[in-house]
N, C-alpha and C positions, 0 to 999 in steps of 0.2 A: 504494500500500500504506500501511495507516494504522503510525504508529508507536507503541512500547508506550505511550509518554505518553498518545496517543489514543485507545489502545483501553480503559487505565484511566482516563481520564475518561470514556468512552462506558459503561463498565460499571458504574461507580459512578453515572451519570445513571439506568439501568437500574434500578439496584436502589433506587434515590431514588424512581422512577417507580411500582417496584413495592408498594412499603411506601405511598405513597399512595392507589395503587387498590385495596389491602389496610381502608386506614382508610377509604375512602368506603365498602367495603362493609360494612365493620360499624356504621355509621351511616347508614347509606342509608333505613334504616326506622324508624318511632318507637321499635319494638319491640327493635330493635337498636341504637341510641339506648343505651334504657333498658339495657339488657343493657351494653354497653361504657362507661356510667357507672358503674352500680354494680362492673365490673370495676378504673374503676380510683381509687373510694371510698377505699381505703386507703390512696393516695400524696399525698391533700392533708387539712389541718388541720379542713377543715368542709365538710358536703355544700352548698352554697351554690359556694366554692371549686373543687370540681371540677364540678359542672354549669359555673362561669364559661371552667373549660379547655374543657370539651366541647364545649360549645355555639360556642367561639369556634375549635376544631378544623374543627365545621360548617360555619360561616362562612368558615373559610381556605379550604375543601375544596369548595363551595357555591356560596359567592356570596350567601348571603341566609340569614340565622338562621332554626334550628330553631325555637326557643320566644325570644319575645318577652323574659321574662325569666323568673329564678327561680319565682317563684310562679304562673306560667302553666304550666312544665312541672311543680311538684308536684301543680297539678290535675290534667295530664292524665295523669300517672301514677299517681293516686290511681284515677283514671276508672276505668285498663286496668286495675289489680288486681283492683277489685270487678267487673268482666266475665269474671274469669278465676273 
């Protein structure tokens, strides 16, 4: 039988676990990418700044970066705009 100590570490691993397959899904797609940067625009000083969190949320979450750097992903989100 596991002890309470165990089963609150097992459940806080759980919900560590779950808040990250939460974040791979909203980044999972460029589309969505885009979408969860601009959500979260207004908690750093400069767009530059949070694409630097994003993208390296990606890479924790990944294993390999989204956009090479800033000025690659404002191209390709300039792209998807004008497709929409």
């Amino acid at each position: 039988m596991m002890t309470t100590a165990e089963a609150n570490a097992l459940r806080i691993e759980n919900e560590k676990l779950r808040a990250k397959m939460e974040l791979m899904q909203k980044l999972s797609t460029a589309q969505k990418f885009y979408a969860y940067y601009f959500t979260k625009l207004k908690e750093f000083p400069s767009n530059k700044a949070c694409f630097d969190h994003v993208n390296e949320q990606y890479f924790t979450l990944f294993g390999v970066w989204r956009y090479s750097d800033y000025n690659s992903f404002k191209g390709r989100l300039s792209r998807s705009n004008n497709k929409q």
